[in-house]
ROPADO-776207 format. One line per field, with one value per residue: residue number from 1; z, x, y of N, C-alpha, C, O, CB in turn. Coordinates in steps of 0.05 Angstrom, whole numbers, plus 5000, padded with zeros to 4 digits. Glycine has a CB too. Example, Ala and Ser with C-alpha at 12.3 -4.5 7.8 and 13.67 -1.06 7.14 Angstrom:
num	[1,2]
nc3	[5156,5142]
nc1	[5264,5257]
nc2	[4886,4955]
cac3	[5156,5143]
cac1	[5246,5273]
cac2	[4910,4979]
cc3	[5156,5157]
cc1	[5264,5258]
cc2	[4934,5001]
oc3	[5169,5161]
oc1	[5285,5268]
oc2	[4934,5023]
cbc3	[5181,5114]
cbc1	[5226,5282]
cbc2	[4911,4988]
END
This chain:
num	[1,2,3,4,5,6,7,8,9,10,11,12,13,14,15,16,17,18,19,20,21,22,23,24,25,26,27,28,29,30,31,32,33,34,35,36,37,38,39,40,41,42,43,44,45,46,47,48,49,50,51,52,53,54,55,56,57,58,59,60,61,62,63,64,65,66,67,68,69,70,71,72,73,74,75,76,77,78,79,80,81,82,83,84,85,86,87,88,89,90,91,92,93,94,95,96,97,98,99,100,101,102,103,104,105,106,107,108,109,110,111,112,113,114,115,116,117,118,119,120,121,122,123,124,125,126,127,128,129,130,131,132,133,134,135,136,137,138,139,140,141,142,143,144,145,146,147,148,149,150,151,152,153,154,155,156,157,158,159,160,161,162,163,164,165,166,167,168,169,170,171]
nc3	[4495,4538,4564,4522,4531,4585,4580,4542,4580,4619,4576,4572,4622,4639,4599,4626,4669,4646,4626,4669,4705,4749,4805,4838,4915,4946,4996,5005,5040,5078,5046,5037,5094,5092,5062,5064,5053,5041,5092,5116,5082,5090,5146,5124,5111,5143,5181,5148,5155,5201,5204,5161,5198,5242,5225,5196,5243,5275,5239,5247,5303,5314,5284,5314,5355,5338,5334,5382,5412,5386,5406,5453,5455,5420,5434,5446,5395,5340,5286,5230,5249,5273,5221,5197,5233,5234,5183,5177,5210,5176,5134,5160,5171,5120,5099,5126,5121,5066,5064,5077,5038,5001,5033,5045,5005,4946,4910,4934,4971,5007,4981,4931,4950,4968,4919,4898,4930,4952,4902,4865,4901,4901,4844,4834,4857,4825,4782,4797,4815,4761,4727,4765,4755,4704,4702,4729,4706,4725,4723,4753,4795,4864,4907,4975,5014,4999,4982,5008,5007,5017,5044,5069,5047,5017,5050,5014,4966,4971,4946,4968,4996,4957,4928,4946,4960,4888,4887,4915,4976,5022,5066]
nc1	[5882,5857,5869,5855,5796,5794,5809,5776,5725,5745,5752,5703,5676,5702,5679,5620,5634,5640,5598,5567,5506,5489,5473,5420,5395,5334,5303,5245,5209,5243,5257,5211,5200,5237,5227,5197,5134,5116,5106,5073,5027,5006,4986,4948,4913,4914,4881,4831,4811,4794,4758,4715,4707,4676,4645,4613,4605,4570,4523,4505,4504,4459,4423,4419,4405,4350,4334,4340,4289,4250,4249,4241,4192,4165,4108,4076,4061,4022,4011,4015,4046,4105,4114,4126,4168,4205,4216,4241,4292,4319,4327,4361,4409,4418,4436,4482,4513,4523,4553,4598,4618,4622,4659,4705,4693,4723,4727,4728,4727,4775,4810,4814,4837,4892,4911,4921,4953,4992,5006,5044,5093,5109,5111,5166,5199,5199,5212,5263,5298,5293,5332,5386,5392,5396,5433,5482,5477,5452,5423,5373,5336,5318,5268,5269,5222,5187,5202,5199,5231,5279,5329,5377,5426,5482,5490,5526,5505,5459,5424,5385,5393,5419,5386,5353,5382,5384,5330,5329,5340,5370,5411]
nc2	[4319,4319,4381,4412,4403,4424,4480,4501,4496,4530,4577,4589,4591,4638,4666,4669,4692,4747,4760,4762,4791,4849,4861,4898,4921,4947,4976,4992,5019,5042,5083,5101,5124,5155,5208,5261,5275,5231,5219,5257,5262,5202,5220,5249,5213,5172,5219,5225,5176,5162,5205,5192,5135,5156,5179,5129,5102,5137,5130,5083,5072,5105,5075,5032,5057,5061,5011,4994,5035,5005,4955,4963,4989,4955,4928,4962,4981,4989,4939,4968,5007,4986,4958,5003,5033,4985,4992,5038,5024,4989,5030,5057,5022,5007,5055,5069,5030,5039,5085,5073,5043,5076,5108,5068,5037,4996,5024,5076,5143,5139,5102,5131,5180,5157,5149,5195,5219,5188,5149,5189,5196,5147,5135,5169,5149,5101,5125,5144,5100,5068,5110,5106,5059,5037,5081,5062,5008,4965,4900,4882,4894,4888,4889,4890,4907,4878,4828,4773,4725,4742,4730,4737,4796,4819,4883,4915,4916,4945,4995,5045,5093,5119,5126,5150,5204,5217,5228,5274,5278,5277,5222]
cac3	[4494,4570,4568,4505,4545,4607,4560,4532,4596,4624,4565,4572,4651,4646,4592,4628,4683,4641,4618,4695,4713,4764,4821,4873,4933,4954,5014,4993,5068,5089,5028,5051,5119,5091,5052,5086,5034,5053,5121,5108,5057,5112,5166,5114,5097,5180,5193,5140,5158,5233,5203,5157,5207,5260,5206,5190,5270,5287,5234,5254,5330,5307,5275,5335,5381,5325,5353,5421,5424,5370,5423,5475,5449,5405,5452,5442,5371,5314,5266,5211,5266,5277,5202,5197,5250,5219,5164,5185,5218,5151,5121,5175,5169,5092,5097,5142,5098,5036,5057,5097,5016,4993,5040,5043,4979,4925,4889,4955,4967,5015,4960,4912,4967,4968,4899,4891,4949,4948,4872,4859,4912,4889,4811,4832,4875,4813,4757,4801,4814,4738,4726,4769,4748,4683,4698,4735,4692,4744,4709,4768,4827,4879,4928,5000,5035,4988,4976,5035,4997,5013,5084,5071,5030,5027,5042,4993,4932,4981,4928,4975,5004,4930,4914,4960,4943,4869,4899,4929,5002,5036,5097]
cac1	[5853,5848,5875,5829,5773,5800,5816,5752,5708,5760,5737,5669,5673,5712,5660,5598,5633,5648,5575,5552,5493,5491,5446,5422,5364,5325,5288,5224,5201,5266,5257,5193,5205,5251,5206,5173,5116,5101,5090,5053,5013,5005,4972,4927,4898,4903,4856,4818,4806,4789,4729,4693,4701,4672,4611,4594,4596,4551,4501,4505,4502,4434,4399,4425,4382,4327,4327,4331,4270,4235,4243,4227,4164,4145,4093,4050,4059,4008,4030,4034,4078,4121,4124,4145,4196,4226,4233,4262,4314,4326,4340,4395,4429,4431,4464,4508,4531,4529,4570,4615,4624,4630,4689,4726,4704,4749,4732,4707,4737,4792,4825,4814,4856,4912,4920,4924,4980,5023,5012,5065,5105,5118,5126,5181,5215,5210,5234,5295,5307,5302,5353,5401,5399,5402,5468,5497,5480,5431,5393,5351,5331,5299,5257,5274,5214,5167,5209,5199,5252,5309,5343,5403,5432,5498,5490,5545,5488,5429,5419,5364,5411,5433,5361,5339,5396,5369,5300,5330,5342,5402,5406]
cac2	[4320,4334,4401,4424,4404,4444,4505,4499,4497,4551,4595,4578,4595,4663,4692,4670,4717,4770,4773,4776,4815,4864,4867,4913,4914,4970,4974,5019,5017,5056,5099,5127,5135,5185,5225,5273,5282,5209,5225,5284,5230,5175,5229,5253,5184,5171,5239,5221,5149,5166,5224,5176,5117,5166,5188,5105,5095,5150,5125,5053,5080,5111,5053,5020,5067,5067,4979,4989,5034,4990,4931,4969,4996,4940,4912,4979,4993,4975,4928,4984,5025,4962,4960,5039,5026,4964,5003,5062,5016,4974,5040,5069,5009,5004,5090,5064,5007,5052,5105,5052,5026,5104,5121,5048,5012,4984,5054,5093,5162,5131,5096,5158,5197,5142,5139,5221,5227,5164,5149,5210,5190,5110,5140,5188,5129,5086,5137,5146,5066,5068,5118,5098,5022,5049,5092,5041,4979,4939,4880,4870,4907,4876,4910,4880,4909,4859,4805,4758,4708,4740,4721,4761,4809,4837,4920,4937,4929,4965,5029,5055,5118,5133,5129,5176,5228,5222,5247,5297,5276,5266,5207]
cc3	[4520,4568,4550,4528,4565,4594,4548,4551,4614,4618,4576,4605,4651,4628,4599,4652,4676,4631,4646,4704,4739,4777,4838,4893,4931,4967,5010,5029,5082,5068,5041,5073,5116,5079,5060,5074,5036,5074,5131,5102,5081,5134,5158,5107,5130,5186,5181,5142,5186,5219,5189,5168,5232,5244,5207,5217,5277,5265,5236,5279,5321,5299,5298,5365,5377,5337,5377,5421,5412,5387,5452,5477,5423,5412,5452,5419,5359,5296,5238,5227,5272,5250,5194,5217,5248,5197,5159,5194,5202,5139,5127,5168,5132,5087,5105,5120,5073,5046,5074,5063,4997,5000,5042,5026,4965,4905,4907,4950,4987,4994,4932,4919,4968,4948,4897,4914,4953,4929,4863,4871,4893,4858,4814,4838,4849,4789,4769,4815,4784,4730,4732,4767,4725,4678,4709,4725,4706,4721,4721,4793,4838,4910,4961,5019,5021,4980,5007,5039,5010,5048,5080,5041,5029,5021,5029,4965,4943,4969,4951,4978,4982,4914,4931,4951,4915,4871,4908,4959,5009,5063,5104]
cc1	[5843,5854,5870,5806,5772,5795,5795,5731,5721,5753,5717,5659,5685,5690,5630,5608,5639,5616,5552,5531,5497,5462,5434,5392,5366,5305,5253,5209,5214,5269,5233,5190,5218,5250,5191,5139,5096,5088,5069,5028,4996,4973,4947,4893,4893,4868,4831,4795,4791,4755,4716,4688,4678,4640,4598,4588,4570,4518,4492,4495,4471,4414,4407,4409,4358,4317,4316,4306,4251,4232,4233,4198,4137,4117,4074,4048,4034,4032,4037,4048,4098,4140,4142,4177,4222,4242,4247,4298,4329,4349,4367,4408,4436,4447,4480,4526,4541,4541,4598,4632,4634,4656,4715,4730,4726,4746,4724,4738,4764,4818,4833,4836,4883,4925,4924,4950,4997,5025,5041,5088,5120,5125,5150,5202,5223,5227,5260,5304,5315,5331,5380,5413,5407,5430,5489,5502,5462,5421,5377,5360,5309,5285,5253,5258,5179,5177,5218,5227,5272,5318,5368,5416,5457,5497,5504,5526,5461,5439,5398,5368,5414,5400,5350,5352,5385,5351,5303,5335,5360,5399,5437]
cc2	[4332,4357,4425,4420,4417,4466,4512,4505,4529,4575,4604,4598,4625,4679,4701,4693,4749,4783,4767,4790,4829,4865,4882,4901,4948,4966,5008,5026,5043,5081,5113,5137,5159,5208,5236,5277,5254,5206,5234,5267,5220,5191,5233,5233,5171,5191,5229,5194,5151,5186,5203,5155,5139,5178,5156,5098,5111,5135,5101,5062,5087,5088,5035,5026,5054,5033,4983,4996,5016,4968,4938,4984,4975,4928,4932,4985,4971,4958,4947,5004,5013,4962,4984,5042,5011,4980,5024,5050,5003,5002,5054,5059,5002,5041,5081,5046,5022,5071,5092,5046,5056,5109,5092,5034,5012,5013,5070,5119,5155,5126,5116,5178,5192,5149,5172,5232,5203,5160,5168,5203,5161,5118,5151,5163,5110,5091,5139,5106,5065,5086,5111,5068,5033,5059,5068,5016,4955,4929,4879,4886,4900,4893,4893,4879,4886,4832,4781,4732,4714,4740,4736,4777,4822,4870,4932,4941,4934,4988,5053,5081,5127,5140,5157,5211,5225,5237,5266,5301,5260,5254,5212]
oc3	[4523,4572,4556,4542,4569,4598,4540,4542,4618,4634,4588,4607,4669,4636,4591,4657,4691,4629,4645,4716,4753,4768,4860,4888,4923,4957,5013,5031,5094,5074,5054,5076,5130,5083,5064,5091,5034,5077,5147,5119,5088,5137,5171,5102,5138,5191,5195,5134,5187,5227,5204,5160,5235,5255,5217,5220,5285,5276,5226,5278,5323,5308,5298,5385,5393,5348,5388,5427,5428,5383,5468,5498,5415,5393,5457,5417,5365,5293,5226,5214,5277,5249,5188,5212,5254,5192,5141,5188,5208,5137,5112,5156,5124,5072,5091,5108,5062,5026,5082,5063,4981,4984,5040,5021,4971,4889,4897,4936,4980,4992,4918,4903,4968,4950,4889,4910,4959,4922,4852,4855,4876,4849,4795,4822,4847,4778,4755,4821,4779,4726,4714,4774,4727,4661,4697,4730,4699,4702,4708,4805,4829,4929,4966,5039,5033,4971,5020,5059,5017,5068,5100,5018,5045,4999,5028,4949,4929,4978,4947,4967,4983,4895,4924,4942,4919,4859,4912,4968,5004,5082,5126]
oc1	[5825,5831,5875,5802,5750,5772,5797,5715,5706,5747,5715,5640,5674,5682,5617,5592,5641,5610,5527,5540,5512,5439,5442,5375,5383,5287,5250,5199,5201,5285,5235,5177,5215,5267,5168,5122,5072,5066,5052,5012,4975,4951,4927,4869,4871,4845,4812,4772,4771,4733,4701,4667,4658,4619,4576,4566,4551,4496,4470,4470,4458,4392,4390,4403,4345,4295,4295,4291,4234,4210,4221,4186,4114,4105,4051,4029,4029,4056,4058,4062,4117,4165,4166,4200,4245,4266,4263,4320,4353,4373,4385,4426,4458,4467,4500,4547,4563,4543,4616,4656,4653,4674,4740,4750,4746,4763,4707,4758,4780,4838,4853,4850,4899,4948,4947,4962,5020,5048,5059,5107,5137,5145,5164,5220,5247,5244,5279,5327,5338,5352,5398,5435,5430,5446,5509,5522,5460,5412,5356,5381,5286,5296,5230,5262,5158,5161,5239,5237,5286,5310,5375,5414,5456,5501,5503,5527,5441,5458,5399,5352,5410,5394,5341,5341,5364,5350,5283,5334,5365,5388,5446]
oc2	[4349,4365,4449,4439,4427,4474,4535,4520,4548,4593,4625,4614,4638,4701,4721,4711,4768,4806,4767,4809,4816,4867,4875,4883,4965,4953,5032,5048,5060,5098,5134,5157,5180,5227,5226,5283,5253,5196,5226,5260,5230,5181,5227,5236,5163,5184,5224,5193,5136,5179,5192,5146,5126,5184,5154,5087,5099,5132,5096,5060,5067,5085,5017,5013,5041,5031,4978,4978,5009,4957,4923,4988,4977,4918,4924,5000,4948,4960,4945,5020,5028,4964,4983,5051,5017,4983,5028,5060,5003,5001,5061,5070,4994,5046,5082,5050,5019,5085,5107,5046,5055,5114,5097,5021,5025,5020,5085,5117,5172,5140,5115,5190,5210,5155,5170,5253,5208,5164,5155,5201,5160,5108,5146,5159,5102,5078,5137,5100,5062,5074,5109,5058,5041,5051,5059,5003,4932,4941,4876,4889,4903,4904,4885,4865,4882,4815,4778,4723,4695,4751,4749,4768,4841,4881,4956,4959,4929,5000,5077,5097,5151,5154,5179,5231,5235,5259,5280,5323,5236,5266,5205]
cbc3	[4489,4598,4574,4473,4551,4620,4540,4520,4612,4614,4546,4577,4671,4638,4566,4630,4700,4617,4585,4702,4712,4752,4829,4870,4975,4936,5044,4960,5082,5091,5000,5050,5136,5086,5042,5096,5002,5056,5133,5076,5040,5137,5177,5095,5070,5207,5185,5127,5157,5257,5186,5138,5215,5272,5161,5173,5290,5285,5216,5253,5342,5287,5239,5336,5383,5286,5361,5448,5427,5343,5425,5487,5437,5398,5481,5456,5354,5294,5257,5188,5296,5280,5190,5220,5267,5203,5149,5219,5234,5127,5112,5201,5188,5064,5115,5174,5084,5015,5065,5118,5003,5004,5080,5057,4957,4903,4857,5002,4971,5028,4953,4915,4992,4970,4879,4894,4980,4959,4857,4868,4937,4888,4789,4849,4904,4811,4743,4834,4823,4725,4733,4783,4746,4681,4721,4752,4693,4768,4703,4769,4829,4885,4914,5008,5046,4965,4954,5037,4971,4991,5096,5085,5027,5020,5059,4982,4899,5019,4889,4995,5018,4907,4917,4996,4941,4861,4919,4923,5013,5041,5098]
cbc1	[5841,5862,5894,5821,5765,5827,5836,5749,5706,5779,5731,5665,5691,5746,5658,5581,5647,5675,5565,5562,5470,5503,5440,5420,5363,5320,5315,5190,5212,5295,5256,5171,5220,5268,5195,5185,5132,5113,5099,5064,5043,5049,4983,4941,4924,4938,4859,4831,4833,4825,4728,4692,4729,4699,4616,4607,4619,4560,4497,4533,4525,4436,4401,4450,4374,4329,4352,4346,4263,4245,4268,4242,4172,4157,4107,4046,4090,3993,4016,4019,4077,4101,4107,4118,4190,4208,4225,4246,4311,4291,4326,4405,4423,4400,4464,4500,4508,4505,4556,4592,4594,4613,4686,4726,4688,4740,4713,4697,4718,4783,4813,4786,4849,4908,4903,4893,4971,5027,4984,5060,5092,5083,5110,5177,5193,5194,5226,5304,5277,5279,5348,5399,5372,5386,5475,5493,5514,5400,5392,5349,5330,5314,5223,5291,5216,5154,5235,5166,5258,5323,5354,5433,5416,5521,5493,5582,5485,5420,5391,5353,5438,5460,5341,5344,5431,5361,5283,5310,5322,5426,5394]
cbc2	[4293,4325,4398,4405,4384,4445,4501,4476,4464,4549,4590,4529,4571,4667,4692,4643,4712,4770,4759,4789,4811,4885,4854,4960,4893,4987,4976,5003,4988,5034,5087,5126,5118,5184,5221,5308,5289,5193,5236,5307,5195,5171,5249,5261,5157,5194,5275,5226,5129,5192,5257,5171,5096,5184,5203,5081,5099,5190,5134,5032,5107,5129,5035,5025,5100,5076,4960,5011,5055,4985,4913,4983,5027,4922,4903,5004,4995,5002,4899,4999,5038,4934,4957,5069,5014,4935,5003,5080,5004,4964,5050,5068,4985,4994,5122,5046,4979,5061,5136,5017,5003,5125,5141,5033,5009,4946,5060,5073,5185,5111,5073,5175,5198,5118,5118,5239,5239,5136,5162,5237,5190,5079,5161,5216,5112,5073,5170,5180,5038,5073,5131,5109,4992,5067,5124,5037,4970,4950,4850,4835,4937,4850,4922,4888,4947,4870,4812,4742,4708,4770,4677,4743,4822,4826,4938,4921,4902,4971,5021,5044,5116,5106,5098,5170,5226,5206,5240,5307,5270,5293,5166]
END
């Protein structure tokens, strides 16, 4: 009876390793570093980021003057020149805000820019992850530069290098 029940768990134990999955990592971090098209990408969304912060400063900077003299001349103005003043200053600071919400919002032209030059990038990265899991048999590929979980990994199933040759770029 003991050595059915061995023979039995034995089985049991050799086919759950024959039906194994396969796993790899991939560091997407180390992937685009090595993409020059990313880089390219990156600077574009830098320059870009630097001119419309450098447009919402200057018009903040302005309703910022439009105060000062307003406090420094409040003391001779009429109360409807006070009023005209206030509201000149109301309205700098709502441009400023609104084109602050134009070039950074959640739909501003920043994010419009992102999504038209790294979008392409991250699809290409993931049709060839797919592929090559695919040829190789991966169940699961884990992406190393978002998974905070993992404390070690052994580098014989990092794909990232084989991923990149796919794309076309040799490390």
């Amino acid at each position: 009876m003991r050595k059915s029940i061995l023979s039995i768990v034995l089985l049991f134990a050799i086919s759950m390793a024959a039906n194994a999955q396969k796993f790899a990592l991939i560091d997407t971090e180390y992937i685009l570093k090595n993409i020059p098209a990313y880089e390219n990408a990156n600077e574009q969304l830098q320059q870009a980021t630097q001119k419309y912060q450098a447009e919402v400063e200057a018009i903040a900077k302005e309703a910022q003057n439009l105060f000062k003299d307003y406090q420094a001349k409040s003391s001779t103005l009429s109360a409807a020149q006070k009023t005209k003043k206030e509201d000149e200053i109301v309205a700098k600071e709502q441009s400023a805000a609104e084109l602050k919400r134009t070039y950074f919002g959640p739909e501003g032209e920043l994010v419009k820019m992102r999504e038209k030059l790294i979008s392409p990038i991250q699809d290409s990265i993931y049709e060839a992850v797919k592929a090559v899991s695919e040829q190789q048999g991966y169940a699961l590929v884990v992406d190393r530069a978002s998974a905070s979980g993992i404390i070690f990994a052994n580098p014989r199933i990092d794909i990232s290098d084989e991923i990149l040759r796919k794309l076309g770029y040799s490390n």
